[in-house]
C-alpha positions as a printed Julia matrix, in Angstrom:
76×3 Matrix{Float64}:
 -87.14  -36.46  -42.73
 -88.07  -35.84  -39.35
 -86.17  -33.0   -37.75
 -84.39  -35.24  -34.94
 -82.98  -37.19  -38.57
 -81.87  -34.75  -40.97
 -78.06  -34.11  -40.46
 -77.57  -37.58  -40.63
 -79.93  -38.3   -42.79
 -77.86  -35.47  -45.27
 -74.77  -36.74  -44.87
 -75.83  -40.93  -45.23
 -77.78  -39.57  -48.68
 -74.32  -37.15  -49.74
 -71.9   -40.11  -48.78
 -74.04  -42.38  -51.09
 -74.49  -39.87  -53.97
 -70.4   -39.15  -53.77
 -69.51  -42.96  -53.84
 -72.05  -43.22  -57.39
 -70.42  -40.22  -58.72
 -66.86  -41.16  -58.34
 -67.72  -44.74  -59.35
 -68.91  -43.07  -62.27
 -65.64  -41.16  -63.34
 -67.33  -37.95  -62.8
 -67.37  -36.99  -59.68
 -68.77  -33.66  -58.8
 -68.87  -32.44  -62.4
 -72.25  -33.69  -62.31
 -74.97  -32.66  -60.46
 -75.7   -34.61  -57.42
 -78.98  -33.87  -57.3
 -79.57  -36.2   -60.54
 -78.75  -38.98  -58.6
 -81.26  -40.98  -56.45
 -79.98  -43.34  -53.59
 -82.72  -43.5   -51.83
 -85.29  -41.04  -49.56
 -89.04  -42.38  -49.9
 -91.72  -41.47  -48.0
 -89.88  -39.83  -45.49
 -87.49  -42.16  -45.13
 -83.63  -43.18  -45.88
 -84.44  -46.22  -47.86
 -82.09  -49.15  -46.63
 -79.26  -50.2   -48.67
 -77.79  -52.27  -50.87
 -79.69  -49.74  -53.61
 -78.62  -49.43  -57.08
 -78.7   -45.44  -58.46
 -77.7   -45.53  -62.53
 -75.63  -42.02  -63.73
 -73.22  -41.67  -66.67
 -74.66  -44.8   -68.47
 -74.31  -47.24  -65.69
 -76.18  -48.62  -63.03
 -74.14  -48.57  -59.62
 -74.81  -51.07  -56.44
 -74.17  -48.67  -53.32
 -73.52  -50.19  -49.83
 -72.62  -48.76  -46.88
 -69.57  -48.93  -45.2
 -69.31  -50.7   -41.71
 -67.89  -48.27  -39.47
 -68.92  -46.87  -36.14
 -71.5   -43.88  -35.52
 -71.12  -40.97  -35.64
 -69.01  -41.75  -39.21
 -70.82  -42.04  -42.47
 -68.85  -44.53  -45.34
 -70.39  -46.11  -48.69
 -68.81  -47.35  -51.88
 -70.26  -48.35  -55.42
 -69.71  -50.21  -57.51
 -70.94  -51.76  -61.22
């Protein structure tokens, strides 16, 4: 990401991969990188997305709240 993007663009892409994980039943035990929710060609893919981890396939969305906050959840 360009260098004006990438502390939000970490936290949007951390906030997704946490919401899969959880949804998931295991959390940080797993490694976040082995989940994908969404960065392509230099850019944070819009959402809905699905990501799949721990057998499943997971729809993530992102929360409505105001800037500067970050939410998502997931969900089967």
């Amino acid at each position: 990401l360009p260098a004006h993007q990438r502390a939000l663009g970490f936290v949007t892409l951390w906030t997704r991969k946490e919401a899969v994980l959880k949804a998931a039943g295991c959390g940080l035990m797993r490694d976040p990188a082995e989940v994908e929710v969404g960065v392509a060609n230099g850019r944070i893919a819009p959402l809905p997305r699905s990501a799949s981890v721990g057998g499943g396939t997971w729809a993530v969305h992102r929360l409505a709240i105001d800037a500067p906050f970050v939410g998502a959840v997931a969900g089967e």
